[in-house]
DOPA-709688 format. One record per residue: x, y, z of N, C-alpha, C in turn. Coordinates in steps of 0.1 Angstrom, whole numbers, plus 5000, padded with zeros to 4 digits. Layout:
REM DOPA-709688
XYZXYZXYZ/...
***
This chain:
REM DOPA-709688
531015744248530515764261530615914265/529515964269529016104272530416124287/531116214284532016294293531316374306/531016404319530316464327531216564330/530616744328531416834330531816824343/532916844351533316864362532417004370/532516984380531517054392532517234390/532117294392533217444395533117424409/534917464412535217414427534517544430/534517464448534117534455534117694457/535217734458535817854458535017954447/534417914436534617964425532617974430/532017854437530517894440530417974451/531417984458530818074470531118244462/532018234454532418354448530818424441/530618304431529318364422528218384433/528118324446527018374454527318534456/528318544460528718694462528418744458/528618734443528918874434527318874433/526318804429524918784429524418844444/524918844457523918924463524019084463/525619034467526219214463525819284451/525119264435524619264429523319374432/523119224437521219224441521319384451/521919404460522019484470522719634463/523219644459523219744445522419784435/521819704427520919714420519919774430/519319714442518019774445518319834459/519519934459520120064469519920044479/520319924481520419864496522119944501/522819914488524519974489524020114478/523520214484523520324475524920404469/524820464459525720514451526820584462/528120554458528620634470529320594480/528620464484528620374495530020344495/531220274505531920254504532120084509/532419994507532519874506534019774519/533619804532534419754535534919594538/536019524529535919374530535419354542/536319364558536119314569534519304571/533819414570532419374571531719284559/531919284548531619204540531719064540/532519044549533218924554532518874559/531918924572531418904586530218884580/530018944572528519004567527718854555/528718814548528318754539528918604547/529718584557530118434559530818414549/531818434542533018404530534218464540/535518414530536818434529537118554522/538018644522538518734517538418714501/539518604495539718554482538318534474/537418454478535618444473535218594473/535418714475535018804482535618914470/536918864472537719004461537318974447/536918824445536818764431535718814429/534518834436533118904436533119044436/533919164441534419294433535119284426/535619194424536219214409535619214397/534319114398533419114386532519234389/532219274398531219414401532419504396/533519524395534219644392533819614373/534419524369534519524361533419514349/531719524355530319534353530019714357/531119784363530819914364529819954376/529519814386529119854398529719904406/530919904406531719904417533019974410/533620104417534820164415536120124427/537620114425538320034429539520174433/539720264443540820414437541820374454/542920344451544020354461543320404469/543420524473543320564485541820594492/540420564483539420614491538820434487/539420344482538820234479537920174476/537120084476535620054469534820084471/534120124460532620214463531620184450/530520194458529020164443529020334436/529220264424529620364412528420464416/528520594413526820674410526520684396/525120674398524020694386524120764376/524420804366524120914355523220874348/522520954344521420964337521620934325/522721014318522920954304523320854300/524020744313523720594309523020544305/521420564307520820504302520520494287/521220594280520720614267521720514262/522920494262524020384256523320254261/523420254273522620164276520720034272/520620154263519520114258519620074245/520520164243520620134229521119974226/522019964234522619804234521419724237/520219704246519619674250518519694238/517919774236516919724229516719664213/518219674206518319584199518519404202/519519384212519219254220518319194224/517619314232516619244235515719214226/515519274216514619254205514819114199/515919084195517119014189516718864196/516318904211516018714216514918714214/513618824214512718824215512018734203/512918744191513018714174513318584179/514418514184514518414184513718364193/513418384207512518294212511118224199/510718364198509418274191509318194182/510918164178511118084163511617934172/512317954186512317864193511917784202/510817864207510117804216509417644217/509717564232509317454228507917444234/507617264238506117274246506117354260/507317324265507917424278507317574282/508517584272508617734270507117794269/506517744258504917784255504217784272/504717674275503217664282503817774298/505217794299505717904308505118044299/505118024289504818174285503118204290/502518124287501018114290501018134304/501618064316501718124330501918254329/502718314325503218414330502418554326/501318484313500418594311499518584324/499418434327498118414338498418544349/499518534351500318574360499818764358/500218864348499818924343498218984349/497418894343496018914346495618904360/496318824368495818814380496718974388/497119044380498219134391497519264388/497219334399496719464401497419574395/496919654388497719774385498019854396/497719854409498019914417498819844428/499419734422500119684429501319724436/502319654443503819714444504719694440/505519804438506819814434507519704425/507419634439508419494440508019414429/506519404431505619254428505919324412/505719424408505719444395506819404386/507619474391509319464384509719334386/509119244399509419124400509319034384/507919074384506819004368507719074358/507819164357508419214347510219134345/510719124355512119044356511918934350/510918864355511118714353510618694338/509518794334509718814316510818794310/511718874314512818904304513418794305/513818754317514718644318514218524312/512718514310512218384305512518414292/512418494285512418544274513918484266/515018544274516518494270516818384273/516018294280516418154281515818074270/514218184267514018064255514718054240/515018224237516518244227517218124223/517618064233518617934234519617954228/520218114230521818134232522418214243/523218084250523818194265524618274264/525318314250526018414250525218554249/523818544242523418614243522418674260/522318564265522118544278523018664288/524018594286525318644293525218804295/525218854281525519014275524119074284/522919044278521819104286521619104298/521318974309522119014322522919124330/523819144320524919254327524219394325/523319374311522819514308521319554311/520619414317519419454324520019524337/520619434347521019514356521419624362/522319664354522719804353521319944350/520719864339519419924336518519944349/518219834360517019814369517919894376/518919954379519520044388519020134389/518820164378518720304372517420324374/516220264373514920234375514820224392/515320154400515020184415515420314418/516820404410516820504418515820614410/514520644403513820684403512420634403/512520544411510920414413509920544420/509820624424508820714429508420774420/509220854412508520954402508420864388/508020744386507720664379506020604378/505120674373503520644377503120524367/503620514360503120404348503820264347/504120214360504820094359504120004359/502620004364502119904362501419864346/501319964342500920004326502019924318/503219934322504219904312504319754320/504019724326504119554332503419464323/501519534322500219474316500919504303/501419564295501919534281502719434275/503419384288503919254287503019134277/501619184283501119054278500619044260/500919124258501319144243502219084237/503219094245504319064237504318864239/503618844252503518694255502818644246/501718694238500918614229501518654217/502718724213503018764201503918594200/505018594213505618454210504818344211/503618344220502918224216502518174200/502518294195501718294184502818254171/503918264175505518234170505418364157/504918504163505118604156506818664156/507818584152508918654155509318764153/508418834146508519004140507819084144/507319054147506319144160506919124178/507218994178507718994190508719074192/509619054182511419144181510519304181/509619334174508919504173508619524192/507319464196507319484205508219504219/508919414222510319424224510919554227/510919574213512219674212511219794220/510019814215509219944218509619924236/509619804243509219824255510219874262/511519854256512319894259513320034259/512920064251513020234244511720334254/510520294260509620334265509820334277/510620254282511920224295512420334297/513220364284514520484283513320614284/512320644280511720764277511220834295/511020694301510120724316511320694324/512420704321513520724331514120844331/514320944315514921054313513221144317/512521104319511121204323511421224335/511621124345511721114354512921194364/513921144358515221264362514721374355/514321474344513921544343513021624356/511821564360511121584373511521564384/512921524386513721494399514521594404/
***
């Protein structure tokens, strides 16, 4: 007889809501670099307890969102530029790495979500916004590592897209080719339909190294 995993108490979901908006609100400089983090309003702010709260800077400290110093206390880490290059590097072999596996895994699901998401693609303006792009572009990747069908590999990328889209909002202006690099997506969608795992893992990696190239252009021009 099949065992049913136990629920994660309470405590521990209001925590992951946390750390996921505070996240969200860092990643796209709602809490700009700098920023200083006071629980009492975080409190008031988010409807939690202290405890749900410190467990949720504690995972942002320890993801490099968030710095922790006695006496000037929590604050959203700032930007360096040269992150992105360590950063990428881990990234675009991973990412390549699910991209490899999705297409060797993909089921009728998956297929037929990948096929949306070209639709999706086609129907989206190149002159669209911001949001709507990176949105399309998000939900790629993520579809991408779910079809992998390893959450550890899941897990690692997550931490390292994020950090990455940071870095991407704080030069979303001097960035002209985003909608260019969105529509290439759909390359890479018919490479996994096509169960090209070697091409998928190629394209992949290119999209993501072409990431790193229009981010260091861009601080360059900033």
């Amino acid at each position: 007889m099949a065992i049913a995993s136990p629920e994660p108490p309470g405590g521990a979901l209001i925590a992951e809501r946390a750390y996921l908006e505070l996240r969200d609100r860092i990643v796209k400089l709602r809490f700009a670099p700098g920023t200083v983090l006071r629980e009492d309003e975080l409190m008031a702010d988010l409807g939690i307890g202290r405890t749900p709260l410190r467990e949720a800077v504690k995972r942002l400290a320890l993801e490099s969102f968030v710095a922790v110093q006695p006496r000037r206390g929590t604050y959203v880490t700032e930007v360096d530029a040269a992150e992105i290059v360590h950063i990428t590097e881990v990234r675009a072999e991973l990412e390549g790495y699910a991209a490899e596996l999705a297409a060797r895994r993909m089921d009728a699901g998956a297929l037929a979500l990948a096929g949306s998401l070209h639709e999706q693609i086609e129907r989206l303006g190149r002159g669209d916004d911001h949001e709507a792009l990176m949105g399309l572009d998000e939900r790629i990747h993520r579809f991408i590592w779910g079809a992998s069908g390893n959450p550890y590999l899941v897990d690692t990328l997550e931490r390292y897209f994020s950090l990455s889209l940071r870095i991407w909002y704080v030069v979303l202006d001097r960035v002209p080719g985003l909608g260019h690099a969105v529509h290439d997506q759909a390359e890479l969608l018919q490479a996994l339909t096509d169960r090209d795992a070697q091409r998928a893992r190629a394209i992949m990696r290119e999209h993501v190294l072409a990431f790193q190239r229009e981010i260091i252009a861009a601080f360059s021009r900033g």
